[in-house]
N, C-alpha and C positions, 0 to 999 in steps of 0.2 A: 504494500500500500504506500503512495505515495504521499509525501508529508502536506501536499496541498489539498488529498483529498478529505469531503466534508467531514469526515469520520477522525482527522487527524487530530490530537489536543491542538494545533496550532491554530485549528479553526474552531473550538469549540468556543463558544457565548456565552458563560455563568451571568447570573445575571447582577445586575446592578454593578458590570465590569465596571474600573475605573479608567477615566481618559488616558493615562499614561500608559495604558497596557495597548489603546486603540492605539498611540503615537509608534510604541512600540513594533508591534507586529506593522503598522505603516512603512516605518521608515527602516525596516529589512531589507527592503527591496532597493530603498536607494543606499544604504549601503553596502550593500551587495553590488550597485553598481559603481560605486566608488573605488570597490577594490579590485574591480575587475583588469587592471591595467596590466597586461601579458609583455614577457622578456621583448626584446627587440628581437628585428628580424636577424639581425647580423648573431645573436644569442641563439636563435632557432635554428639554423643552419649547421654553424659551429657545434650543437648540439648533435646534431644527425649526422654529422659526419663524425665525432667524434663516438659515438654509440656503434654505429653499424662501423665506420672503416673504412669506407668504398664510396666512393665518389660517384657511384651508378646511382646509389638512394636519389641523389637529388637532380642529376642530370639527364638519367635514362627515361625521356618523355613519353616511350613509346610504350613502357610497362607500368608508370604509376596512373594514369588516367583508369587503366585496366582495374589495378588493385583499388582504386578511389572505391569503385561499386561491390565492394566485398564487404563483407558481414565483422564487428572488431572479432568477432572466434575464428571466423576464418584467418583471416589474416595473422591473428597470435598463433594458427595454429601454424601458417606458414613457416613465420617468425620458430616456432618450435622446433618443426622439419628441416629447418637450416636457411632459407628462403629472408635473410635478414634486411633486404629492400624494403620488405613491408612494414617493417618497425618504423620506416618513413611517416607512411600516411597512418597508424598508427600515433604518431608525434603528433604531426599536426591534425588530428581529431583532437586532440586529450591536453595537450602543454598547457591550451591556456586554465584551462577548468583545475587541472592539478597547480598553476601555479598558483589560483588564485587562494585555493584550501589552502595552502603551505606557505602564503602571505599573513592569509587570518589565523594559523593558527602560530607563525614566528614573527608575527608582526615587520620580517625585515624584507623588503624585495628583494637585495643583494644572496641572502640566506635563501631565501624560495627560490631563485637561479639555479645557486648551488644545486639544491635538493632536487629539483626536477631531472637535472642529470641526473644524480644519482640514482635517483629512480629508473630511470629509461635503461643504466646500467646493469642495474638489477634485476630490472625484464630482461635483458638478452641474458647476464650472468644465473638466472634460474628458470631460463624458458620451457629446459623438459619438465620442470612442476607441473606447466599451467596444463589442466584439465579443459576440452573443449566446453563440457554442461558448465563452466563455473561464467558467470557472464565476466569478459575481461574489467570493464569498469569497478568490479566488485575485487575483482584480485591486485588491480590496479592500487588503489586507494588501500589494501590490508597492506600492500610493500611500501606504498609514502608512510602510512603512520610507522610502519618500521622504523624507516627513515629518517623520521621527523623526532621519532621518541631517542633512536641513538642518537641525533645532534641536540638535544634537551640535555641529555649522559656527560655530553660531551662540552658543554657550555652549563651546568648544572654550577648555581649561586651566581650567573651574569644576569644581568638584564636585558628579557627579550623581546622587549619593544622598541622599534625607532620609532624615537617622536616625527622627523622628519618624513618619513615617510606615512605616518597617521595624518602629517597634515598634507602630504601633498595627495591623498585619498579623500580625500572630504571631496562630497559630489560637486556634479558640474550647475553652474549658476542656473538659477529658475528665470522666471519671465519677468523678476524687476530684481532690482538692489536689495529691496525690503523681504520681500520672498526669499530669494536665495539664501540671506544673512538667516533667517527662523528657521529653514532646511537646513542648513551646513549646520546651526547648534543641534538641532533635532539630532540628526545623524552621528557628530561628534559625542555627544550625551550616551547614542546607545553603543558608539562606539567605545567609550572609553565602560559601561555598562558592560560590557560583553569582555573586557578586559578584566573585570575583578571579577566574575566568576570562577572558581577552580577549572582547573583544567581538561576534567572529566566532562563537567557540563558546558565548557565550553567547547568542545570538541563536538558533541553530540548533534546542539544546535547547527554548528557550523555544516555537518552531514546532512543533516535534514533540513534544514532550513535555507542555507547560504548552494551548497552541491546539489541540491533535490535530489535526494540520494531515497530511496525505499526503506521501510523498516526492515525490509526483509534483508537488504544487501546491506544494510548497517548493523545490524544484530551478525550476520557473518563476518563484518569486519572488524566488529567489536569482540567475538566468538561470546554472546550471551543470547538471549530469548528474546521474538518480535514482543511481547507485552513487556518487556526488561526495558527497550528501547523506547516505546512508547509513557511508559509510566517518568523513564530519564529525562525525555524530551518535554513532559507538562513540566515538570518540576525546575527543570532548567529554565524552561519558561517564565515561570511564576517567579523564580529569584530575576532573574534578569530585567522582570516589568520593576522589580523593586530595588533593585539596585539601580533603574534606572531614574525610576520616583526619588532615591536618597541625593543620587549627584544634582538634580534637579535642586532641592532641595537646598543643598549647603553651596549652589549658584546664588539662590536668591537671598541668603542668611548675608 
């Protein structure tokens, strides 16, 4: 089930909701679009040539058009069978949507570069795992949080937010000065809201909410239960509407 369907906690209505929680669930979306800003092209390239090796991935026009219209199992299964052109279009399906997880969840662009290699690395360095039944985006996203958690290991007592780049993610201006400046705090508020949440519920959110990722393929990539994920995902919820009421809160004190 996907997290936008009406059966989702993120859609459910209690009643007598408070407006912070409407502002909340509102301005998801535009920060979700705030974060959405993908590596450069000159990064995506460099990328793929450096993953696969061969200079075919990006040049041979006459066989990616081909693999464009393949299914992602097909093609990972390619990628399995030794066929490692297809990790190509593969890339460019998925780099941007994985960098942007691995933005929100390291708050550093510099750092989600990094990691998106690694990841890509990781698919080719464990490709006889992948199973064709396993949907790739599902197997995909279990090797970034790998990924993500050993560079947490490996930077554990830094600080892993750049404020610079929190600001240069604040959305794109709205239809006047006046508007834009109540949207940019809006966004910032839940932004920095989604920042003091632990890391579990932040995480959770960000799969279901920010990735539109299933319960089903989040509860596999969490390896716990779809009502585990679900019951995660209200609760996550519910702190987030109120940690976003508090910084509200100690703005206007």
């Amino acid at each position: 089930m996907k997290s936008g369907d009406s059966t989702s906690p993120l859609r459910r209505s209690p009643y007598n909701r408070p407006r912070s929680h409407e502002v909340v669930t509102e301005n998801c979306a535009r920060l979700d679009a705030a974060n959405s800003n993908a590596p450069s092209d000159a990064v995506t390239t460099e990328t793929i040539r450096s993953i696969i090796n061969v200079r075919e991935a990006i040049t041979a026009t006459r066989r990616i058009p081909v693999l464009a219209s393949h299914s992602d199992s097909d093609l990972m299964r390619q990628v399995r069978d030794g066929e490692l052109d297809s990790l190509a279009i593969l890339f460019e399906r998925h780099h941007r949507s994985l960098f942007a997880y691995l933005q929100r969840m390291t708050g550093s662009r510099a750092a989600s570069e990094d990691l998106v290699q690694e990841v890509f690395f990781r698919i080719l360095k464990y490709r006889a795992t992948y199973f064709a039944g396993n949907p790739f985006s599902t197997w995909m996203y279990q090797i970034a949080r790998n990924a993500y958690l050993d560079w947490i290991k490996k930077r554990k007592g830094e600080t892993w937010l750049d404020e610079q780049d929190r600001a240069a993610s604040i959305a794109a201006p709205g239809p006047g000065p006046e508007h834009n400046a109540r949207r940019a705090q809006e966004v910032d508020l839940l932004r920095r809201a989604l920042d003091r949440l632990p890391a579990e519920k932040r995480e959770v959110l960000i799969l279901a909410r920010f990735q539109n990722l299933s319960y089903d393929q989040i509860a596999t990539i969490l390896s716990c239960e779809v009502n585990t994920v679900k019951v995660r995902v209200f609760r996550a919820m519910k702190e987030l509407t109120a940690e976003y009421q508090q910084i509200a809160q100690e703005r206007r004190v």
